[in-house]
C-alpha positions in Angstrom: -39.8 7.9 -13.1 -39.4 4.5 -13.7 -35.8 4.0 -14.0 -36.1 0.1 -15.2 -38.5 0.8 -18.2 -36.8 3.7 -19.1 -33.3 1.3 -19.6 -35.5 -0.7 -21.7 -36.6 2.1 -23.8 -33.3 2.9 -24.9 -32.1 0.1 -25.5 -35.0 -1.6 -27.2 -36.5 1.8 -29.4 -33.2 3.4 -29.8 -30.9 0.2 -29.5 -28.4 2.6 -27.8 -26.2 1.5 -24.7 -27.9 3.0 -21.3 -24.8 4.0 -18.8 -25.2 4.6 -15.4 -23.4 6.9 -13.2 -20.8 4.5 -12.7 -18.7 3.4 -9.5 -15.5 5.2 -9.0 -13.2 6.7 -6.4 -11.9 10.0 -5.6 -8.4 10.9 -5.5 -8.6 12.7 -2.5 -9.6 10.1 -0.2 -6.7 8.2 -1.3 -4.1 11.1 -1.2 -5.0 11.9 2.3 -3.8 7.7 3.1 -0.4 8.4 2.4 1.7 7.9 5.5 5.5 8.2 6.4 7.5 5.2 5.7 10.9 6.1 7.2 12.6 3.5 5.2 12.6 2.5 1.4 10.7 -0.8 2.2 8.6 -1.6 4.9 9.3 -4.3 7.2 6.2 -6.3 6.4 6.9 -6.4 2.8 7.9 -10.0 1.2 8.1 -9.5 -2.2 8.5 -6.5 -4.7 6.9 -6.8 -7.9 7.2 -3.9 -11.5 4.6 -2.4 -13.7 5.9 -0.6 -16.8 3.4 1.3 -19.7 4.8 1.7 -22.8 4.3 5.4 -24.2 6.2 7.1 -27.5 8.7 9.1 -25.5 9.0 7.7 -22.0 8.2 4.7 -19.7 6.0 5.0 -17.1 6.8 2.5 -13.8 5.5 1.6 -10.5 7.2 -0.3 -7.9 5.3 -2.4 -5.8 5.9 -4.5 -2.3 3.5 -7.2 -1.4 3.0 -8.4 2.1 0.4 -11.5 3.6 -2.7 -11.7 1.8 -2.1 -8.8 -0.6 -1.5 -6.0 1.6 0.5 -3.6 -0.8 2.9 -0.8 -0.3 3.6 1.6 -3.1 7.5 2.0 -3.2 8.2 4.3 -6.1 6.6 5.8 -9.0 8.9 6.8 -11.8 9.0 8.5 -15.4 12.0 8.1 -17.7 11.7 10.2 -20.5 13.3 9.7 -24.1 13.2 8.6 -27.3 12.4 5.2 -27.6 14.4 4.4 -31.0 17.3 5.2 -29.3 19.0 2.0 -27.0 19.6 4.6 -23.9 15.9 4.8 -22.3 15.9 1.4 -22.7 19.2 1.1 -21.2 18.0 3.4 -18.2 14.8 1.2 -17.9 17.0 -2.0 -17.2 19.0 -0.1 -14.3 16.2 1.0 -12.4 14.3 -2.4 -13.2 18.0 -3.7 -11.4 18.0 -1.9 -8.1 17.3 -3.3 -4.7 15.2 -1.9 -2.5 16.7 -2.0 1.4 14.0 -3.0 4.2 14.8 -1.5 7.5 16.2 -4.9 9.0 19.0 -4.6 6.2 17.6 -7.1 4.0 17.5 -6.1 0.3 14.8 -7.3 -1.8 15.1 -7.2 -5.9 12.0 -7.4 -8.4 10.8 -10.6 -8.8 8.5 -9.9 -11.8 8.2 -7.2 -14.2 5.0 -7.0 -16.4 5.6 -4.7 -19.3 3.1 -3.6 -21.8 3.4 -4.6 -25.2 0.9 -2.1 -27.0 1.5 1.0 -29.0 4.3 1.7 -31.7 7.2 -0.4 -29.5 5.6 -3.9 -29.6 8.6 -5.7 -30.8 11.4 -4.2 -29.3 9.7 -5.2 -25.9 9.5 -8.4 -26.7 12.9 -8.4 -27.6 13.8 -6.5 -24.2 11.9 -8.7 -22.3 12.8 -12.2 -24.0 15.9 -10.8 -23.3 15.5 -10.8 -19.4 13.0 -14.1 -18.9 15.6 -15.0 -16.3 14.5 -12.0 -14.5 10.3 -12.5 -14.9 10.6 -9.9 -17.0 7.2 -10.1 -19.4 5.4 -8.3 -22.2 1.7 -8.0 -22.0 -1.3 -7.0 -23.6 -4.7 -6.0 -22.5 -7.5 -8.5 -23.7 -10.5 -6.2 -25.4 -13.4 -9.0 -23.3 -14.6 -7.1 -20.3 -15.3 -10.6 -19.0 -11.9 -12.3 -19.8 -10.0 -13.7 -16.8 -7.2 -11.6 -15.4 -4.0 -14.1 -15.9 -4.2 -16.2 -19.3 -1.8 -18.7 -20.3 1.2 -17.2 -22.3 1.8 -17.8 -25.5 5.2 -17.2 -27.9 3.1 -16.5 -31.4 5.3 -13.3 -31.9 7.8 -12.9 -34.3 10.8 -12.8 -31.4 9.2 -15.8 -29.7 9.2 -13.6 -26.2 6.5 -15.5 -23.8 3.6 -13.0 -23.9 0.6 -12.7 -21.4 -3.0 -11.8 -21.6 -4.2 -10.3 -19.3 -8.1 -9.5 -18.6 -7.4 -5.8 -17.6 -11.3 -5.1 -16.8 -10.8 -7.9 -14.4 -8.0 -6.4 -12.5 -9.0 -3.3 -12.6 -12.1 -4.5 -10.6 -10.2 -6.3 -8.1 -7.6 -2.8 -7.6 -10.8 -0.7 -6.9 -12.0 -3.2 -4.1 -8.7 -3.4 -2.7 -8.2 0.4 -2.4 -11.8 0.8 -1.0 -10.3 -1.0 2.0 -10.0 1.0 4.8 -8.4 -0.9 7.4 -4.8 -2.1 7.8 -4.7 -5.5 6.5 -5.4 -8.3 3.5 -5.9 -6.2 0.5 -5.7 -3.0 2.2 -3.0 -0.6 0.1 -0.5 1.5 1.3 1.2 5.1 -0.3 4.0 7.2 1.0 4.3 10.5 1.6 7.7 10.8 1.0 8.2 13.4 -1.7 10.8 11.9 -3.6 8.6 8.8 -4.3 6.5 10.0 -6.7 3.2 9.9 -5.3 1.6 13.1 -5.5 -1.4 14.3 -6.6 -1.0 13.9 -10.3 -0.3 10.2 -9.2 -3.7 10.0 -7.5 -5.6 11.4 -10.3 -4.6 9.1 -12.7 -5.2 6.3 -10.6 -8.8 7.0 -10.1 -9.1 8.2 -13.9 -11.8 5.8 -14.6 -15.0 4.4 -13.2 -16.9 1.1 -13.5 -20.0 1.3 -15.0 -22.6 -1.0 -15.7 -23.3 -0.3 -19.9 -26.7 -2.1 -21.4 -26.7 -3.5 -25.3 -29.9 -4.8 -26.3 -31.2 -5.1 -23.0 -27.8 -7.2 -22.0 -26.0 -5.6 -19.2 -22.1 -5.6 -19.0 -19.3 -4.1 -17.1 -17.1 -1.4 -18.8 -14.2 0.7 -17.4 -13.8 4.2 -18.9 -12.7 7.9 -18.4 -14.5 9.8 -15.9 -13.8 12.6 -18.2 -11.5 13.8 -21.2 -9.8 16.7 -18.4 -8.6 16.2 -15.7 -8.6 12.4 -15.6 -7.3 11.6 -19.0 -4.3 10.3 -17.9 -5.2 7.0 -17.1 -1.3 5.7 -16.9 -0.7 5.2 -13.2 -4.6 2.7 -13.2 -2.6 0.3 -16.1 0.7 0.4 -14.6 -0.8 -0.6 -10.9 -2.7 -3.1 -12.8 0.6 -4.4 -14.0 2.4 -4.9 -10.9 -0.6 -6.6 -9.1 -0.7 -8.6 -12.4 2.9 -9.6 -11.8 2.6 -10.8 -8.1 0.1 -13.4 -9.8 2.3 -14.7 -12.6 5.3 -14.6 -10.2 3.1 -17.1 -8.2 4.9 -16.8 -4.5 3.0 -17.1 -1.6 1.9 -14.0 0.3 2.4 -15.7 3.6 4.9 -15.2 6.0 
């Protein structure tokens, strides 16, 4: 009954990894938070920052507006479908990364940093799109495989198109999104969703962004921290977690201040 010398056991006879249960969150709770904007960017909103995961046939984004201390409104989730080979979806990708987004005082706000992931079959032509659009904050990124690793890194230009790439310690941020969506109160950190249905957060959103749970993994008696799939179902879309990740990732590199 001992749940202590039973980790030890495994790890030390069997030199297996012990899980736990893990710490997660349910897509329910969240989907019942959504709330009625009435306007495509709320007042309190002072910057407006892009996520965008890299997949075979489409490009999966999130738009995101960031108010004092990290309060967050989702704005717009968004699928373009295609085939990547050919210079259209990336040519679609570029106009919606270009729109404004109106706040109900009038002002129009643009995307101040895109963070764009660099894995899977397309690495090089986003760099290229992205090296492309520096003037914009438009970045490639990668996912860093250290669960530990710190969630900005210093860029580097070691690709073959010379396109400022960053690092980024997705573990890290990953933590820091569950905390902030555990907030329940209207404030720093606390994040909003609409329930506007042309904004693309429905239920298929919510699942995906609780697809994985935190869970504390022993190796040889050494405990770390490792995110994974709650299961191989339901939650194995984990695309609308990374592309979150992104955009909070990209109100860090943009490096404004959340203050009004």
């Amino acid at each position: 009954g001992n749940v202590e010398l039973m980790k030890a056991w495994v790890n030390t006879e069997l030199g297996e990894c012990w899980e736990e249960e893990g710490e997660t969150l349910e897509e329910d709770e969240l989907l019942k938070r959504r709330e009625k904007y009435n306007c495509m960017v709320p007042e309190e909103v002072l910057y407006i920052t892009a996520g965008v995961d890299t997949q075979d046939d489409r490009f999966e984004i999130e738009i995101v507006g960031f108010g004092e201390e990290y309060e967050s409104w989702g704005i717009k989730y968004a699928v373009i479908y295609g085939d990547l080979k050919l210079t259209q979806v990336w040519d679609d990708l570029d106009k919606f990364l270009l729109q404004t987004f109106e706040k109900p005082s009038g002002e129009k706000l643009t995307i101040i940093c895109t963070c764009m992931d660099s894995g899977g079959h397309f690495t090089n032509e986003v760099y290229k799109f992205c090296k492309a659009r520096f003037n914009r904050r438009v970045f490639a990124i990668k996912g860093s495989n250290d669960s530990a690793a710190a969630y900005i890194q210093k860029p580097t230009k070691n690709n073959r198109e010379q396109a400022y790439l960053f690092t980024l310690g997705v573990d890290t941020g990953k933590s820091l999104l569950m905390d902030r969506l555990k907030i329940e109160k209207e404030g720093p950190g606390y994040c909003h969703f609409p329930k506007e249905e042309d904004r693309g957060y429905d239920e298929k959103y919510f699942i995906g962004l609780t697809s994985e749970k935190k869970v504390l993994r022993y190796k040889m008696g050494r405990p770390y921290f490792a995110w994974e799939l709650k299961d191989r179902g339901k939650h194995k879309r984990n695309e609308a977690l990374d592309v979150r990740n992104y955009a909070v990732a990209a109100i860090e590199i943009a490096g404004v201040p959340l203050i009004k």
